[in-house]
PABAGU-812525 format. One line per field, with one value per residue: z, x, y negated of N, C-alpha, C in turn; residue number from 1. Coordinates in Angstrom, 2 decimals, decimal comma. Atoms other than C-alpha are relative to their C-alpha. Layout:
! residues N
n_z = c(Z / ...)
n_x = c(X / ...)
n_y = c(Y / ...)
ca_z = c(Z / ...)
ca_x = c(X / ...)
ca_y = c(Y / ...)
c_z = c(Z / ...)
c_x = c(X / ...)
c_y = c(Y / ...)
resi = c(NUM / ...)
This chain:
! residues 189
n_z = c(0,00 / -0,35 / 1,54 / 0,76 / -0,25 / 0,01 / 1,14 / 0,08 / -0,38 / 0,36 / 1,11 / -0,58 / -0,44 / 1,25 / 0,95 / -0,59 / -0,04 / -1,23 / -0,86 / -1,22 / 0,33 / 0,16 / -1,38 / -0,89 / 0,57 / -0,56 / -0,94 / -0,50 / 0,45 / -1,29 / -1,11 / 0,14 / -0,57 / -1,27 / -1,01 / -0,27 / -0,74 / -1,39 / -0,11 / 0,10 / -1,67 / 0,35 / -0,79 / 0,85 / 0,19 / 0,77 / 1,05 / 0,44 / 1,23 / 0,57 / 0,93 / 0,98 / -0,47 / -0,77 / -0,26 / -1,26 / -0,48 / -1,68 / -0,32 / 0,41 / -0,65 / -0,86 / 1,03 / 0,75 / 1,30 / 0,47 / -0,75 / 1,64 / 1,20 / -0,80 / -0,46 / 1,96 / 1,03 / -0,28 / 0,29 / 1,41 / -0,67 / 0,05 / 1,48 / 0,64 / -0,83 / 0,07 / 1,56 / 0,20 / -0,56 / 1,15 / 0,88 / 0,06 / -0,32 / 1,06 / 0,69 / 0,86 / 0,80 / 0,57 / -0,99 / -0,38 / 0,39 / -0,02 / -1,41 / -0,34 / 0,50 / -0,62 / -1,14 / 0,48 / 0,50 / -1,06 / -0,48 / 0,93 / -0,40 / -1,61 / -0,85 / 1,04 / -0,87 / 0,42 / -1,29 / -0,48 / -0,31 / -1,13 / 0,60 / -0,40 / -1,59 / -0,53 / 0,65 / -0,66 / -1,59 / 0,70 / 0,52 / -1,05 / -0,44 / 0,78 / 0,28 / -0,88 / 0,66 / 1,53 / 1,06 / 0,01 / 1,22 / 1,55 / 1,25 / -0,06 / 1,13 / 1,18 / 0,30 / -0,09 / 1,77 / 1,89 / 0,33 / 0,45 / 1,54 / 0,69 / 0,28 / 1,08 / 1,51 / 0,48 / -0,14 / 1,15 / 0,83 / 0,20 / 0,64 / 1,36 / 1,35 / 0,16 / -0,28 / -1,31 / -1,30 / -0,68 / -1,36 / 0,28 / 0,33 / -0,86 / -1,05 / 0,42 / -0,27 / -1,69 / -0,59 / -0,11 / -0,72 / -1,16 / -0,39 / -0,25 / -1,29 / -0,65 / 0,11 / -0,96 / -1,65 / -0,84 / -0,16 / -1,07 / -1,07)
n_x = c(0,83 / -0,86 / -0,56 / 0,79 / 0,06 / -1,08 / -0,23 / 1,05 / -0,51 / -0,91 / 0,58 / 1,12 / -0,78 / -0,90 / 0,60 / 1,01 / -0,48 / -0,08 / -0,37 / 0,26 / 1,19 / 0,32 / -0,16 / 1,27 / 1,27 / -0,62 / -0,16 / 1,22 / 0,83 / -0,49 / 0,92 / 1,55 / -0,09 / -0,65 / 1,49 / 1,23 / -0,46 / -0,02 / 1,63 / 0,78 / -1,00 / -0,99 / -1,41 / -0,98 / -1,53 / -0,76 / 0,50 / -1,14 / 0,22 / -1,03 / 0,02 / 0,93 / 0,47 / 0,40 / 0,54 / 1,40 / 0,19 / 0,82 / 0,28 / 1,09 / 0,72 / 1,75 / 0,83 / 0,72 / -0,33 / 0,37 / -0,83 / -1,39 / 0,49 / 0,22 / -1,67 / -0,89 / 0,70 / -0,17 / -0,98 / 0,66 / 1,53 / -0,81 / -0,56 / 1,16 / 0,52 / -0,89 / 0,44 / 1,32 / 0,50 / -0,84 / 1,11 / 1,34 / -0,60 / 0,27 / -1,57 / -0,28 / -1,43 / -0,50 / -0,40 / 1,35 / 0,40 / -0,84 / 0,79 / 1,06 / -0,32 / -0,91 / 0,55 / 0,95 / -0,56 / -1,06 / 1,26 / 1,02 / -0,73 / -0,23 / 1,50 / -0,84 / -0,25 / -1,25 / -0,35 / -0,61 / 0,47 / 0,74 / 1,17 / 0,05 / 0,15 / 1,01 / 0,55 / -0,36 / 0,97 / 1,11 / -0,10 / -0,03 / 1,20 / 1,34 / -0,67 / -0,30 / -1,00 / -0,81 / 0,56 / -0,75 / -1,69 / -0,20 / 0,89 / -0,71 / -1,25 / 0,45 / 0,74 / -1,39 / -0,82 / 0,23 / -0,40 / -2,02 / -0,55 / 0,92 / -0,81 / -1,83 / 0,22 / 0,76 / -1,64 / -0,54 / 0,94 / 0,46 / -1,24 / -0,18 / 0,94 / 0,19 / -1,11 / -0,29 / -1,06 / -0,70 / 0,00 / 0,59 / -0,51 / -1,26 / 0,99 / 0,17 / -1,14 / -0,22 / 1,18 / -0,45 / -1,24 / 0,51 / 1,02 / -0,84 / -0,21 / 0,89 / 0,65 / -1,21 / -0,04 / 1,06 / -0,67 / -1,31 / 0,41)
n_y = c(1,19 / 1,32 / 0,10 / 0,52 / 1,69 / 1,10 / 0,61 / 0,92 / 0,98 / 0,64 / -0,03 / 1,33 / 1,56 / 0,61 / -0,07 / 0,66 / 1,07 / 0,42 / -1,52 / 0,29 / -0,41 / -1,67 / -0,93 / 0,48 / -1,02 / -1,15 / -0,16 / -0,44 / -1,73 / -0,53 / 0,99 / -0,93 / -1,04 / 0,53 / 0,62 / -1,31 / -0,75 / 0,63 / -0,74 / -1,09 / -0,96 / -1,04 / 0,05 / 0,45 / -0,68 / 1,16 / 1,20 / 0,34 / 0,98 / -0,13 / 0,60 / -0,87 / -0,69 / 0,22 / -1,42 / -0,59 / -1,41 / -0,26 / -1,04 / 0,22 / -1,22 / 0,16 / 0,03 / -1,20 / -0,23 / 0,89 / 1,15 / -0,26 / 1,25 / 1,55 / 0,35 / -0,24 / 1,21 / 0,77 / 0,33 / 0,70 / 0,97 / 1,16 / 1,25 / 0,69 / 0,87 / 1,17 / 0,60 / 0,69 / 1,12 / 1,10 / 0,68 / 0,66 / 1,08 / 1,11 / 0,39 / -1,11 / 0,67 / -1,69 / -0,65 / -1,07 / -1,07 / -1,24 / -1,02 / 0,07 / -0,66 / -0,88 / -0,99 / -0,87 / -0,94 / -0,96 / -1,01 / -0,89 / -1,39 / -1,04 / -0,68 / -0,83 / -1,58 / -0,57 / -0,26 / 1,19 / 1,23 / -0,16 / -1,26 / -1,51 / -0,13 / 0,20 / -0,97 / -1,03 / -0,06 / -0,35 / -1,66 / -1,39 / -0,15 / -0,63 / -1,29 / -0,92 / 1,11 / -0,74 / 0,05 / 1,42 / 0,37 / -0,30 / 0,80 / 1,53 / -0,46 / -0,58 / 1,63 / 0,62 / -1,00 / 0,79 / 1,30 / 0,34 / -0,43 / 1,15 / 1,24 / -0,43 / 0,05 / 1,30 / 1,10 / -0,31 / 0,77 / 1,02 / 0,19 / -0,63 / 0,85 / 1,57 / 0,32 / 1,18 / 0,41 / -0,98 / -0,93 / -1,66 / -1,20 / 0,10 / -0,02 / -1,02 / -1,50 / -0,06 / -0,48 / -1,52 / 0,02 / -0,07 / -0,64 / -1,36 / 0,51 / -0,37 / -1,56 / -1,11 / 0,20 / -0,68 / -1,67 / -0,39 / -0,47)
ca_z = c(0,00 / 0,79 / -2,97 / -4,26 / -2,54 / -2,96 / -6,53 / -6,69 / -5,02 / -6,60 / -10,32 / -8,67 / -7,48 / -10,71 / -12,95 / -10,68 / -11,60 / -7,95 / -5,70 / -2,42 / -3,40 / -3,87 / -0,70 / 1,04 / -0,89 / 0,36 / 3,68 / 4,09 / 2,84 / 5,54 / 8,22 / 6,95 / 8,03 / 11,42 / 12,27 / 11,73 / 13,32 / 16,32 / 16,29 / 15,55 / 19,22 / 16,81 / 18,66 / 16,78 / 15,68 / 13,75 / 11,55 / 10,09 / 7,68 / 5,36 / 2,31 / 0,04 / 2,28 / 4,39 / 6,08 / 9,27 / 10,96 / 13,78 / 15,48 / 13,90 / 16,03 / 18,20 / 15,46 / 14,02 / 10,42 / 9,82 / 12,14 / 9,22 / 6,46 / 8,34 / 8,73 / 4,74 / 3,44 / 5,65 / 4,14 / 0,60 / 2,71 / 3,52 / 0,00 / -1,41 / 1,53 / 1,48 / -2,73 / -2,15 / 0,30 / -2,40 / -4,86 / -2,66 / -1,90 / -3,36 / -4,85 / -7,97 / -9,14 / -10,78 / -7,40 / -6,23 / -8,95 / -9,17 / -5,44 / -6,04 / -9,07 / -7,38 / -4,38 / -6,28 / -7,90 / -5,17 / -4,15 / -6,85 / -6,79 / -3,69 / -3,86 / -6,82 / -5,34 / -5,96 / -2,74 / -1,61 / -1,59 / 0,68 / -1,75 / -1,14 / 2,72 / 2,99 / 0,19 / 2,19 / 5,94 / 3,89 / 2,20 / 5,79 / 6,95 / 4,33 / 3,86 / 6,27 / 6,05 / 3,97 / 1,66 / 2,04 / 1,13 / -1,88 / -3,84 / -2,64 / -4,09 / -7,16 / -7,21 / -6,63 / -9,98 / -12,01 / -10,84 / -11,01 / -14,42 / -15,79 / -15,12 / -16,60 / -19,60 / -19,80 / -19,32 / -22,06 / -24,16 / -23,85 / -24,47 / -27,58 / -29,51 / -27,93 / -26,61 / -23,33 / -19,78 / -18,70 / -15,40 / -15,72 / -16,93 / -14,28 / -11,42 / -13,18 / -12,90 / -8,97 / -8,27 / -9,77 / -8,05 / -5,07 / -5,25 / -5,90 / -2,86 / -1,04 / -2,47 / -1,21 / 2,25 / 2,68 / 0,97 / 2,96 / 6,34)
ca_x = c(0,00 / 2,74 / 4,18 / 0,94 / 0,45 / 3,83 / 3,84 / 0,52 / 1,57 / 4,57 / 2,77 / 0,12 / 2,66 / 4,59 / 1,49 / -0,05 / -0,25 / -1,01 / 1,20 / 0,29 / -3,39 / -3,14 / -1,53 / -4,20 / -6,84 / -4,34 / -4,37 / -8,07 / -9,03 / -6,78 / -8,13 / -11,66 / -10,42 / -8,89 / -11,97 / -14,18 / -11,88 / -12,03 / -15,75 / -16,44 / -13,98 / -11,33 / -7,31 / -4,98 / -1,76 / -0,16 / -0,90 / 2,15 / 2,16 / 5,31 / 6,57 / 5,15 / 2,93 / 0,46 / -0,81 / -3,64 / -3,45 / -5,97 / -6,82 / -10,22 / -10,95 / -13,42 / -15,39 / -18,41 / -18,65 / -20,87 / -18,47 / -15,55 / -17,34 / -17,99 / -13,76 / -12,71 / -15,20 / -14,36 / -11,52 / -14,14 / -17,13 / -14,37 / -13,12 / -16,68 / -17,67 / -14,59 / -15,44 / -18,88 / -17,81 / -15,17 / -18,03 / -20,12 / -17,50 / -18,29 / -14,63 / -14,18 / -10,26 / -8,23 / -6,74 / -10,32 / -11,44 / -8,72 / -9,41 / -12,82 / -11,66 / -9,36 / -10,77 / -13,90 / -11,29 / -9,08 / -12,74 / -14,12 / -10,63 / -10,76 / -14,36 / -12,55 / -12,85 / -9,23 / -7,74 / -5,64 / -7,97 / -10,89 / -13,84 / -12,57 / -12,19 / -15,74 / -17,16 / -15,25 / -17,34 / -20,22 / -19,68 / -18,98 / -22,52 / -24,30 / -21,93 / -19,93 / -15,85 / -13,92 / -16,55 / -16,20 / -12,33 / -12,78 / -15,49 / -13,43 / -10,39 / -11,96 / -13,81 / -9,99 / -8,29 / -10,91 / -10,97 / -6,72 / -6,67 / -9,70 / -7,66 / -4,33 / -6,34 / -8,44 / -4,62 / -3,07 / -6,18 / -6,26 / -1,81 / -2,40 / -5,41 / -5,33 / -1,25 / -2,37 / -0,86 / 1,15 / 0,53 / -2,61 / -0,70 / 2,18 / -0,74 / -2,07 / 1,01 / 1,50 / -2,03 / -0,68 / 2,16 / 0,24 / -2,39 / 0,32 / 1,90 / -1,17 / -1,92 / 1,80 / 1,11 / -2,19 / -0,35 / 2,34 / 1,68)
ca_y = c(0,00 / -2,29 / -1,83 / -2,41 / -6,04 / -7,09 / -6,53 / -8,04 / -10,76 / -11,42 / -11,07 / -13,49 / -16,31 / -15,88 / -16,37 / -18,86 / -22,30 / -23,00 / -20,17 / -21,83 / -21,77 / -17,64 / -17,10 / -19,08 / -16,64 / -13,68 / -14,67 / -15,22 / -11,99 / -10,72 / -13,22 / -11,16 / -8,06 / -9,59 / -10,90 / -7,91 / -5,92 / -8,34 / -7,91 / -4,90 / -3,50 / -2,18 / -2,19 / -4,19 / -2,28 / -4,96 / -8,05 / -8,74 / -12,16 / -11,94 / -14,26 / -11,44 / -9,65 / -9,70 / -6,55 / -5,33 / -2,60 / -1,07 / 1,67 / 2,83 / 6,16 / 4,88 / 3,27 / 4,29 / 4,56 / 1,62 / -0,72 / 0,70 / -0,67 / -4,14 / -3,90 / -2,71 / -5,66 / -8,12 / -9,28 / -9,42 / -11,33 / -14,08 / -14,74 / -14,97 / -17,06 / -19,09 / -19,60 / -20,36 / -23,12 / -24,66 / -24,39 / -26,35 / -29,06 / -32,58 / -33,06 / -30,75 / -30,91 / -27,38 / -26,53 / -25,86 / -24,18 / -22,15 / -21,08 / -20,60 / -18,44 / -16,58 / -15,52 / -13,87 / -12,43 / -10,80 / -9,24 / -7,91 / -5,92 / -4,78 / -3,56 / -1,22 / 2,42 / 2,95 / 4,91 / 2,14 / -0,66 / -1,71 / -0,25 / 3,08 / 2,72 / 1,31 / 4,11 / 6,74 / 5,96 / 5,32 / 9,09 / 10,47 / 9,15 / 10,84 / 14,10 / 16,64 / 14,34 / 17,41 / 16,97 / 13,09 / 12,94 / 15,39 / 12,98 / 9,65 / 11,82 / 12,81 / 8,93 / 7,39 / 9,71 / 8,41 / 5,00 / 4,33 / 6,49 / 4,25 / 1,11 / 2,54 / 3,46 / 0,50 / -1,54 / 0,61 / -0,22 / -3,50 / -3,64 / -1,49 / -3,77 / -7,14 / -7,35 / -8,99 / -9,70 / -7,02 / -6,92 / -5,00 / -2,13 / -2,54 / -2,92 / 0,18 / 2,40 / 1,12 / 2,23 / 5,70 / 5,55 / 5,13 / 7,35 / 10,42 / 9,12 / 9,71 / 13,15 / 14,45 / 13,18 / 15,02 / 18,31 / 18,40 / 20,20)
c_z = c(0,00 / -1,40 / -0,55 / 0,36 / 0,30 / -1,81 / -0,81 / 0,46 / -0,85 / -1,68 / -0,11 / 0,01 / -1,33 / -1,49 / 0,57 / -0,25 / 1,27 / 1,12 / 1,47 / 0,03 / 0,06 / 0,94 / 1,35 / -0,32 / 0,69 / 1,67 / 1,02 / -0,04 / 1,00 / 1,29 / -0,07 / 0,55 / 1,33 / 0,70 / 0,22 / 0,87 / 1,52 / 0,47 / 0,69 / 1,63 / -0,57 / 1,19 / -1,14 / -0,07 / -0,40 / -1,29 / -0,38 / -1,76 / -0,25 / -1,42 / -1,01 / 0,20 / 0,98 / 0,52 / 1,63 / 0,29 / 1,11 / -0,23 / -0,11 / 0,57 / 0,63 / -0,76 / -0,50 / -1,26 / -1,14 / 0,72 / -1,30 / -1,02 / 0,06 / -0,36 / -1,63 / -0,29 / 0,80 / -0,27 / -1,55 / 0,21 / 0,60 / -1,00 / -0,40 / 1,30 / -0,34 / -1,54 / 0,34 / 0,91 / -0,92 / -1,12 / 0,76 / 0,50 / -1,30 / -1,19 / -0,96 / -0,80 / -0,44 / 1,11 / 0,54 / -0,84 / -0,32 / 1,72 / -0,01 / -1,31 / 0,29 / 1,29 / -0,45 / -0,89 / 0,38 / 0,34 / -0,68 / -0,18 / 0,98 / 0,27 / -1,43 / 0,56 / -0,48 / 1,90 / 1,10 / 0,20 / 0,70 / -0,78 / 0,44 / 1,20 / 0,23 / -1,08 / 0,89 / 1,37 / -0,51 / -0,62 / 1,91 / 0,84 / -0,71 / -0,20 / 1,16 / -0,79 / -0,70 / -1,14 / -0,70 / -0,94 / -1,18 / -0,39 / 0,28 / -0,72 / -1,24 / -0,75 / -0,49 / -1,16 / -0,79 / 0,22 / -0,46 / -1,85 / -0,79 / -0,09 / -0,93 / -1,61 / -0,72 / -0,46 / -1,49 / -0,96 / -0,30 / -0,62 / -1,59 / -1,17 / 0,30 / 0,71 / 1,11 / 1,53 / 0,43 / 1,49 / 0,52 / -0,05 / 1,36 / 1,75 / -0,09 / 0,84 / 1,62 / 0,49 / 0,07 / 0,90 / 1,46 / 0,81 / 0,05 / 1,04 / 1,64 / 0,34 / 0,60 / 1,07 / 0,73 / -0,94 / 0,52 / 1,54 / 1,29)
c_x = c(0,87 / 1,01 / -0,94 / -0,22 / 1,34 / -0,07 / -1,17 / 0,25 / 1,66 / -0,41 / -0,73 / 0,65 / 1,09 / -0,52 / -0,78 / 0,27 / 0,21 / 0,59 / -0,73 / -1,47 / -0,40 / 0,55 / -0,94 / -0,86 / 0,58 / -0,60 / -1,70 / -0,48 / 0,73 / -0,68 / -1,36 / -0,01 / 0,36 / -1,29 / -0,74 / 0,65 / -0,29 / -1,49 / -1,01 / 1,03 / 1,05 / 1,64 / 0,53 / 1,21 / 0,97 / -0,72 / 1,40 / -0,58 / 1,66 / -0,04 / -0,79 / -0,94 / -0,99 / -1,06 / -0,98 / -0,10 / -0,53 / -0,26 / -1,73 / -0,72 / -1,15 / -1,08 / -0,92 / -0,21 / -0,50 / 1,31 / 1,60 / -0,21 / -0,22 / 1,95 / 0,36 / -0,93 / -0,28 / 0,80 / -0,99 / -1,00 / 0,92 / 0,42 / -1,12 / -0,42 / 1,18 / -0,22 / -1,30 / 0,15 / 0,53 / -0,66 / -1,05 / 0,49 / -0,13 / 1,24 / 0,11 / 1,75 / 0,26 / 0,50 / -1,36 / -0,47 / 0,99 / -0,35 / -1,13 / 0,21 / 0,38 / -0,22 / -1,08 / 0,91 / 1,04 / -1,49 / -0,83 / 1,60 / 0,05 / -1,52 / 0,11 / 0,07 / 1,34 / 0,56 / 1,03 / -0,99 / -1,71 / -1,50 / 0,06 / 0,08 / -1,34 / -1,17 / 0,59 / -0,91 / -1,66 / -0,31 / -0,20 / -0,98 / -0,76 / 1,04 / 1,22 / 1,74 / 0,87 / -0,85 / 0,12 / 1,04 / -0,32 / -0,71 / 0,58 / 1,34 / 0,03 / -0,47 / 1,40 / 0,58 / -0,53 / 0,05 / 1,21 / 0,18 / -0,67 / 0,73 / 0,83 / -0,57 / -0,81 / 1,35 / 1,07 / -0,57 / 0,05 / 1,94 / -0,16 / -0,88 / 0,07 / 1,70 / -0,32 / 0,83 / 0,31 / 0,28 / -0,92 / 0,75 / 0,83 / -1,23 / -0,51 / 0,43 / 0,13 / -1,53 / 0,29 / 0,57 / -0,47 / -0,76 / 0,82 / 0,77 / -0,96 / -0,70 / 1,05 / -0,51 / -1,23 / 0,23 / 1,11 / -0,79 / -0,13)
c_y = c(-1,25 / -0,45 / -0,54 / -1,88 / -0,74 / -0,18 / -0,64 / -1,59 / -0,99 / -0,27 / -1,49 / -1,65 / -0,09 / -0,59 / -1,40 / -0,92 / -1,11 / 1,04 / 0,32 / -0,03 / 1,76 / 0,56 / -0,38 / 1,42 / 1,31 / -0,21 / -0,34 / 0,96 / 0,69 / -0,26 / 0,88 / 1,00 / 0,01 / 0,13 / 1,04 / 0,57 / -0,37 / 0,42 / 0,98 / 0,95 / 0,66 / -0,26 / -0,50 / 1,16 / -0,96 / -0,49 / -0,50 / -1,24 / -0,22 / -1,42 / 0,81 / 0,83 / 0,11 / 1,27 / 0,27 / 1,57 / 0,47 / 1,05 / 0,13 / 1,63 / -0,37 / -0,88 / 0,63 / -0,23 / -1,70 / -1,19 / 0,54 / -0,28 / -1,54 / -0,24 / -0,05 / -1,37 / -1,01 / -0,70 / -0,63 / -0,95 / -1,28 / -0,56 / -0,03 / -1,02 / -1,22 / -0,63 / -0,93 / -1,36 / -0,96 / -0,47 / -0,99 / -1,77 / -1,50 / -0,41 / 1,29 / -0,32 / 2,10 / 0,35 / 0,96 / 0,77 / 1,41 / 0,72 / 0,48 / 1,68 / 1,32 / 0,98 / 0,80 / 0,95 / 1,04 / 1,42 / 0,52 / 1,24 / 0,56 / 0,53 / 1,07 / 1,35 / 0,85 / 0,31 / -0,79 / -1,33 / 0,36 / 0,29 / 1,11 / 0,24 / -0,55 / 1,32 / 1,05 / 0,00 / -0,20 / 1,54 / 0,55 / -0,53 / 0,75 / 2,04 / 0,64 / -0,97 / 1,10 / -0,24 / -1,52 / -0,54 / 1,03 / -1,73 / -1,06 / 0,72 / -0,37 / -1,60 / -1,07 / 0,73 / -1,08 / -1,37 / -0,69 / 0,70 / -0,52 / -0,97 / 0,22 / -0,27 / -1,19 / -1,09 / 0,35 / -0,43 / -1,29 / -0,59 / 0,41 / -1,63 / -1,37 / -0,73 / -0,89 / 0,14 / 1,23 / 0,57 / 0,80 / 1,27 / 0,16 / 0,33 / 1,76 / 1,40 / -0,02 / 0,52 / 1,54 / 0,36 / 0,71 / 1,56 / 1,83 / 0,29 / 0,78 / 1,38 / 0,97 / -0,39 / 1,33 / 1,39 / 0,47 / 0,74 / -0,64)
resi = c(1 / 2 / 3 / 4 / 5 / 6 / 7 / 8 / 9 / 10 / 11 / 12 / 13 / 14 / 15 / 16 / 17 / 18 / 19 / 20 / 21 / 22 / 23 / 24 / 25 / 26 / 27 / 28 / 29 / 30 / 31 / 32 / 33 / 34 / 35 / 36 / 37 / 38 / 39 / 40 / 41 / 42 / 43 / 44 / 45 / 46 / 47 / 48 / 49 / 50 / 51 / 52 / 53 / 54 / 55 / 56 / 57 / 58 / 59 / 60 / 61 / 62 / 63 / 64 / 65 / 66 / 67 / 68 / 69 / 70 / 71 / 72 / 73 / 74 / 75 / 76 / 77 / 78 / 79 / 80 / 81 / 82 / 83 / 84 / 85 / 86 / 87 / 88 / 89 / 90 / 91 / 92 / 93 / 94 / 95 / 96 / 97 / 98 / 99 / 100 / 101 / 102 / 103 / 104 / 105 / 106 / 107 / 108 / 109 / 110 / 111 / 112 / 113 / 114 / 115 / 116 / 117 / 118 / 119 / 120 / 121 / 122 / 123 / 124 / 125 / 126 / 127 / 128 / 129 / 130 / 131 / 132 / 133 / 134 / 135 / 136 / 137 / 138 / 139 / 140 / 141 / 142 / 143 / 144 / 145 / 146 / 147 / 148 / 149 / 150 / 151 / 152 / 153 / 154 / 155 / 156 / 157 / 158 / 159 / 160 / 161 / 162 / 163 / 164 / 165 / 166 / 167 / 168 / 169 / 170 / 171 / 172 / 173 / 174 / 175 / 176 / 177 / 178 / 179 / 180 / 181 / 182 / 183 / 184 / 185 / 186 / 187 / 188 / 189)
């Protein structure tokens, strides 16, 4: 995870015409997950805020499944909230709309059911209210393949016929990356 939002981040602040604008948007969508967490009775582990990084970590055992969906999409119910207030600000200049931009656009990826991001941690406690949790992680498995190999191929697609931004693809491959990552850990013993 910490590959994926650095080289998101560093893609982000190298593409950005405003950098300091997209680490604001970073660091509210974090702040989202802080807060719920605070909330909802989770234990902090660490919040670590880095030049390229910014990461949350709690203890989510004593949680119940709905209070774990409140936590993964709290981080996306802060950047649309924080947009909708920049859209409702009397002053319109490109800084704001680029924030206003940008943060609907950190959260529509992260509500992406790729096994790294906070779609698939609020689809996963959502699954293990309605289904027995081995059954759970398969179909968020199986959900996470096709979502990461959809992007890739949507990213290759879109390099092949229309030659555009390359960090699609590159985002892509680190999602792979990731998600094979993920699959040694839970076949290892």
């Amino acid at each position: 995870m910490a590959i994926l939002s650095l080289v998101i981040t560093v893609f982000g602040l190298c593409a950005s015409p405003h950098p300091i604008i997209l680490v604001l948007v970073y660091a509210i969508h974090e702040l989202g997950h802080l807060v719920f967490a605070t909330l909802v009775g989770a234990k902090m582990k660490k919040f670590k805020l880095g030049a390229f990084h910014l990461s949350l970590s709690y203890d989510s055992s004593h949680l119940s499944y709905q209070r774990e969906i409140l936590v993964c999409l709290g981080g996306i119910i802060f950047n649309l909230a924080s947009a909708l207030l920049a859209f409702l600000l009397p002053i319109k200049n490109e800084g704001i709309t680029f924030f206003i931009i940008a943060s609907i656009l950190l959260s529509l990826m992260n509500l992406y059911p790729a096994s790294i991001l906070d779609g698939a941690g609020a689809l996963k406690a959502l699954l293990y209210l309605l289904v027995s949790p081995p059954k759970a992680d398969k179909i968020i498995g199986g959900v996470s393949v096709f979502a990461i190999l959809l992007i890739w191929l949507i990213s290759i697609y879109l390099q092949l016929v229309f030659y555009s931004n390359f960090s699609i693809f590159i985002i892509s491959v680190i999602l792979l990356i990731e998600l094979c990552f993920s699959v040694s850990e839970q076949i290892q013993p």
